[in-house]
C-alpha positions in Angstrom: 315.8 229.8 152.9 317.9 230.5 156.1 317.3 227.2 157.5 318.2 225.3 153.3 321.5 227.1 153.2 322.3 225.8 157.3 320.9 222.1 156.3 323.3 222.3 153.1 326.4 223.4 155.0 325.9 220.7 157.2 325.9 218.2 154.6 328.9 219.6 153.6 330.8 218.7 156.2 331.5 215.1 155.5 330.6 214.6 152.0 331.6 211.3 152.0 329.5 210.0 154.6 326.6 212.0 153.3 327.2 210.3 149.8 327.6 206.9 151.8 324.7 207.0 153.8 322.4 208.3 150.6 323.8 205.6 148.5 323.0 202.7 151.1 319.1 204.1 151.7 319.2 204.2 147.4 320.1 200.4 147.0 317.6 199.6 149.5 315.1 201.1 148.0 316.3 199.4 144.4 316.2 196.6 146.4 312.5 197.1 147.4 311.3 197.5 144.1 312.1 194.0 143.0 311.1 192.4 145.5 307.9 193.8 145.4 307.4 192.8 141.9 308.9 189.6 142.5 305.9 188.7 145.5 303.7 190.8 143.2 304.6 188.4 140.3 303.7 184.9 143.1 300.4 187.0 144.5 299.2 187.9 141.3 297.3 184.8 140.2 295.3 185.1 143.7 294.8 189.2 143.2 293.1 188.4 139.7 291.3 185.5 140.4 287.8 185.2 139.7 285.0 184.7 142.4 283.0 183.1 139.3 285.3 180.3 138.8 286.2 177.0 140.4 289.1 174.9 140.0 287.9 170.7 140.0 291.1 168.5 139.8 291.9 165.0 140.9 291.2 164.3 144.6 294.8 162.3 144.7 297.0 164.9 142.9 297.3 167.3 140.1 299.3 165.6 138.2 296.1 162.7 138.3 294.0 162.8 135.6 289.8 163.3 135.0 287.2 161.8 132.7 286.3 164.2 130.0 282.8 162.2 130.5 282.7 164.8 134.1 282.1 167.6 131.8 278.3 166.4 130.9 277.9 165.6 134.6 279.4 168.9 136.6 277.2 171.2 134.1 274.3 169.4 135.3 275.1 170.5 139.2 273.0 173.7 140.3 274.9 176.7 140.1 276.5 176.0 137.5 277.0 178.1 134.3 279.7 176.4 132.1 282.5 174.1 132.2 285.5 173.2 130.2 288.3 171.1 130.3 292.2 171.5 130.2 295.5 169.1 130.1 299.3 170.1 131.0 301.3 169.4 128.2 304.8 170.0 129.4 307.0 170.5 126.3 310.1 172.3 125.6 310.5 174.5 123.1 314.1 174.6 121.7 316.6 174.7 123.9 314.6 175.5 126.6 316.0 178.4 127.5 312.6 180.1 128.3 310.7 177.8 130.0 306.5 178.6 129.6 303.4 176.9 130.1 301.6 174.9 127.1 298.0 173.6 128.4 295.5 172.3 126.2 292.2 173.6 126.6 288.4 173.8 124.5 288.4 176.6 122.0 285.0 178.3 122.7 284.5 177.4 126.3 287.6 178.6 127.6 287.3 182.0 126.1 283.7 181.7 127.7 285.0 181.2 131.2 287.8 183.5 130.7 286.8 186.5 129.5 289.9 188.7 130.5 291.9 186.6 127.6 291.3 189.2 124.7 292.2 188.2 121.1 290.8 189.5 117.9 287.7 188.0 116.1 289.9 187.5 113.4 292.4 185.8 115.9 289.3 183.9 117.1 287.5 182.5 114.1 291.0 181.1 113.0 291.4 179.5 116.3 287.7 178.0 115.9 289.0 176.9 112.8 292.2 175.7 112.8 292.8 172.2 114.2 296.4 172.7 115.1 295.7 176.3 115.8 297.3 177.5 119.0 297.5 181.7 120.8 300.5 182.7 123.0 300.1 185.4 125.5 301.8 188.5 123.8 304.7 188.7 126.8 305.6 185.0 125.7 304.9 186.1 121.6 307.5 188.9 122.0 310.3 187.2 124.0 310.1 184.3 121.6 309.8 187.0 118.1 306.2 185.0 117.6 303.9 186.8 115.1 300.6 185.4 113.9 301.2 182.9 111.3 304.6 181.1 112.7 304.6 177.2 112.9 305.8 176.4 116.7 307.4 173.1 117.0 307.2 171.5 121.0 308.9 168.8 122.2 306.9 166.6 124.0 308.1 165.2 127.5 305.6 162.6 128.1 302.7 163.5 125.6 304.3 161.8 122.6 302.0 162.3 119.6 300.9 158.5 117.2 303.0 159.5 114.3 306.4 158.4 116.1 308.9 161.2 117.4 308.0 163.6 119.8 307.3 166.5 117.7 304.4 168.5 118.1 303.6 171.5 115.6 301.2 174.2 116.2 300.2 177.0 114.0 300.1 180.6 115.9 296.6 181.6 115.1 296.2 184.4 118.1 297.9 186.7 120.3 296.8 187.1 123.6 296.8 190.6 125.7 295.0 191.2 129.2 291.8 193.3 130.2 294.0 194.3 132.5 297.7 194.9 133.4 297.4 192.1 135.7 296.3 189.4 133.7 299.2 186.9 132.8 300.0 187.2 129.2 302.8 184.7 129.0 300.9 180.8 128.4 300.6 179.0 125.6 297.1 177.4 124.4 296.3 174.9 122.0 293.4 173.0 121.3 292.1 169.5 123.2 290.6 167.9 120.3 294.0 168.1 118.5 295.8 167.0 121.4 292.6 164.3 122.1 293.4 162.9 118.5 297.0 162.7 118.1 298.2 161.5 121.5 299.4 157.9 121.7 297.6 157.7 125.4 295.3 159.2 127.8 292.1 159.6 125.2 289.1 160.5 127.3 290.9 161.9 130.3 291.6 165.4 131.0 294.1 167.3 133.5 291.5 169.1 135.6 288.3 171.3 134.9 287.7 175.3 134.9 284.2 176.0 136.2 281.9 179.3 136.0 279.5 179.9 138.4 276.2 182.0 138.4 276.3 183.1 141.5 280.1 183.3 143.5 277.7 183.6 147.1 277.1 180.0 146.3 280.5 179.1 145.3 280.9 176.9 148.8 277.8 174.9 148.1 278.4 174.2 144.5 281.6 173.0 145.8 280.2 170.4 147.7 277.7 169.2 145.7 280.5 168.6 142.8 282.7 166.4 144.7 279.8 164.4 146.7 278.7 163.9 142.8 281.7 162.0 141.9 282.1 160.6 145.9 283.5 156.9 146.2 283.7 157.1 142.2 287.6 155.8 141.4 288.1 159.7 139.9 287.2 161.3 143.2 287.3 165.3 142.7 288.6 168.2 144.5 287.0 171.6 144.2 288.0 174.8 145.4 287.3 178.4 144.5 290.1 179.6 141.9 291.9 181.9 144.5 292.8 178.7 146.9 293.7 176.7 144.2 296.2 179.4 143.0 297.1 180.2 146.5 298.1 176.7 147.2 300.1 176.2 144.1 301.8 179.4 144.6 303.0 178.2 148.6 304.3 174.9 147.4 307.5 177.0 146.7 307.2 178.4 150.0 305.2 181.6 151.4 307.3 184.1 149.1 305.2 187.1 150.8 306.8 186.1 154.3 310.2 186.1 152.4 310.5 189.4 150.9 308.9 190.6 153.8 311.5 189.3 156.1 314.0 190.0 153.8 312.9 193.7 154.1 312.9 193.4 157.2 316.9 192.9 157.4 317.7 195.1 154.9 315.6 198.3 156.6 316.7 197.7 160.3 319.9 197.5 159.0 319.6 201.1 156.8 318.3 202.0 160.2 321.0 201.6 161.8 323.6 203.0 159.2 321.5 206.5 158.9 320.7 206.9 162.6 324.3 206.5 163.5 325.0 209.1 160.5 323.0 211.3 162.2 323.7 211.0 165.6 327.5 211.1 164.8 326.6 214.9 162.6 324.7 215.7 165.8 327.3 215.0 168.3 330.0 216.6 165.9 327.9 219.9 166.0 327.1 220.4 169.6 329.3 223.6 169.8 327.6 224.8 166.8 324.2 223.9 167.9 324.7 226.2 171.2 325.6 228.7 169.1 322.4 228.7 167.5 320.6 228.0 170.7 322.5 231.3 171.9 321.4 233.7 169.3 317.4 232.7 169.3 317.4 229.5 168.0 313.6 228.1 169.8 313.6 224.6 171.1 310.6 223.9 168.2 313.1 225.2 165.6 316.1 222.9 166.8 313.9 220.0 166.4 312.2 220.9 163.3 316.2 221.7 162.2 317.5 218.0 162.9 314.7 216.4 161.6 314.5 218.4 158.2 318.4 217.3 157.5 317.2 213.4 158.8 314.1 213.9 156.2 316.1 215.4 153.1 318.8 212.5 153.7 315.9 209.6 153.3 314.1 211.7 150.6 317.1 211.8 148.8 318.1 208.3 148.8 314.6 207.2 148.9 312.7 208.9 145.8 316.2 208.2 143.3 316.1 204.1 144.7 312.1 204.2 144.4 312.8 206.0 140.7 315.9 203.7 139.7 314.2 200.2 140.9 310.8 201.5 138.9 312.6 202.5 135.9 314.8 199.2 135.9 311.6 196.7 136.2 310.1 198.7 133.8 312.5 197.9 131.4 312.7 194.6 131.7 312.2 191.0 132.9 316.0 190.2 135.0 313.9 186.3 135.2 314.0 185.9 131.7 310.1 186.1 131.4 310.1 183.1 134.2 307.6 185.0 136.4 304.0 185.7 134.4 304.4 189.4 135.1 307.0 191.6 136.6 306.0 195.3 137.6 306.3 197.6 140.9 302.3 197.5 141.6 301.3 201.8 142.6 300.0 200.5 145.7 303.3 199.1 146.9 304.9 202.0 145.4 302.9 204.1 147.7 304.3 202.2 150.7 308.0 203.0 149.8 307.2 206.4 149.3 305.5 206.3 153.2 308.7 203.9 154.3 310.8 207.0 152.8 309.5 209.3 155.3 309.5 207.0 158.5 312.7 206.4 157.7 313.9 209.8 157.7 311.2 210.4 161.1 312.8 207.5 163.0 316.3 208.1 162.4 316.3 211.8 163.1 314.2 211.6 166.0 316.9 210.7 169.0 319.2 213.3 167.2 316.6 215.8 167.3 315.4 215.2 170.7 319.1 215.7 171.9 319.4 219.2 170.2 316.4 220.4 171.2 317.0 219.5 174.9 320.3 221.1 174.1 321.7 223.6 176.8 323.0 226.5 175.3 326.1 227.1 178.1 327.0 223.2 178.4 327.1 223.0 175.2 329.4 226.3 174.5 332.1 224.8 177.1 332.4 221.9 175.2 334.4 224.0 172.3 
């Protein structure tokens, strides 16, 4: 208690720079929590990915287009358990003002192949049933005030339906929710056949191919033998395991991991700097002070332990209310306006502020420490 009421008179002495100095390790921490769920947000495709599935799309592009008639043919390849087709559709809903992703897809198989997409039975007999019947994720569903039952006009880009306008209307059959907190609930699906029958172009092509496995130990074979199926064919294929085909997607905006990190970087060697000097300057302010303690009994151990306490309890401080504050904020809301698939501070990084909190407080007390502990009791007596 002795050693509490010592640490707290120190702080004392120059509120201001104790406030200052907790305030700056606080928005750091703030700071950290977004931009862990931001590179959360990027990574999160590749964390959830499953070993299962493969990815075939167009050996030229993405944006190139596949037989549907490959469907018949890749089921056939050993290894293989089921495949299903899906299409970008690219519309715009309103004014666009929350962007999302619409993709066309087949109404059994892909709930076959994706398994982690929950909706209701009664959610899915409609779907089976409805030819214009279409599920949002239940992130997108509640940014948008969708319920079951709502007629969603799109405006199509470059998929412009045979009836004239651009107008395509879906009826909300479905919500989607996640097996897991992970999985993206924020796309929009609607059925192939519909889009199939009502486009103006493109009948019998697709946009690219989901593909479960039997066995993901075989995944690199079954890989090969699907594009040396369709080899020197004018739809050559790509295939790659699900994780690289997110991965890739997700680093054509850059490596957002190597951002935030080095961003991180900056912002932490800078706090660095700000608390060690804080505490160096309360150490070199106290030298008088400190030989008086040295004087009366104070051990070299206790000294140490003395500095680095005060060093600690100014990190913890700032640390555990910025850690609090930045998961509180994210937990209330998306600042992207829903443009990320998922925004939350995972536990794991969580438990790496909490363990940057503490070497924070080690590495900046340390020097300070080391001085009064190597303190000399008489030297430091004449300096008064």
């Amino acid at each position: 208690m002795k050693f509490f009421l010592l640490i707290l008179s120190n702080f004392k002495r120059h509120k201001l720079r104790t406030i200052l100095t907790v305030l700056s390790i606080l928005v750091a921490f703030v700071l950290f929590g977004y931009l862990s769920a931001i590179r959360n947000a990027f990574q999160m495709g590749v964390s959830v990915a499953g070993a299962n599935r493969l990815i075939v799309r167009n050996r030229i592009s993405l944006i190139q287009p596949l037989p549907q008639a490959y469907e018949a043919q890749i089921e056939q390849v050993d290894g293989v358990a089921n495949a299903t087709q899906a299409s970008w559709f690219g519309g715009l809903y309103k004014d666009n003002k929350r962007p999302f992703g619409q993709i066309a897809v087949e109404p059994a198989e892909f709930f076959d192949v994706y398994p982690e997409y929950i909706i209701s039975a009664e959610g899915k007999r409609k779907w089976l049933e409805t030819r214009t019947g279409a599920i949002a994720g239940k992130k997108l569903a509640d940014a948008l005030g969708w319920k079951v039952g709502d007629k969603i006009p799109i405006q199509a880009t470059y998929m412009t339906p045979k009836g004239g306008g651009n107008t395509w209307t879906f009826d909300l059959v479905a919500i989607q929710t996640g097996a897991t907190e992970e999985v993206d609930t924020s796309s929009f699906f609607f059925r192939h056949d519909y889009l199939d029958e009502n486009r103006l172009r493109g009948q019998g092509l697709t946009g690219w191919y989901y593909i479960k496995i039997k066995d993901p130990k075989h995944a690199e074979d079954i890989v090969k033998r699907i594009d040396e199926k369709f080899a020197n064919s004018p739809y050559e294929t790509k295939t790659e395991t699900e994780k690289a085909f997110i991965k890739g997607f997700a680093e054509q905006m850059g490596n957002i991991g190597a951002i935030v990190t080095a961003i991180l970087t900056a912002v932490f060697f800078t706090i660095l700097l700000v608390a060690g000097n804080t505490m160096a300057q309360a150490v070199r302010e106290r030298i008088s002070e400190l030989g008086v303690l040295k004087a009366i009994g104070f051990t070299d151990a206790q000294m140490l332990v003395l500095v680095l306490v005060e060093s600690l309890l100014i990190s913890i401080v700032g640390g555990a209310i910025g850690l609090a504050l930045g998961y509180m904020l994210i937990k209330g809301g998306d600042p992207t306006g829903g443009a990320l698939p998922i925004f939350r501070f995972p536990a794991n990084d969580l438990a790496i502020g909490i363990a940057v909190v503490i070497i924070l407080g080690l590495i900046t007390g340390a020097l300070p420490a080391i001085q009064a502990m190597r303190l000399n009791a008489v030297d430091a007596l004449r300096r008064e």
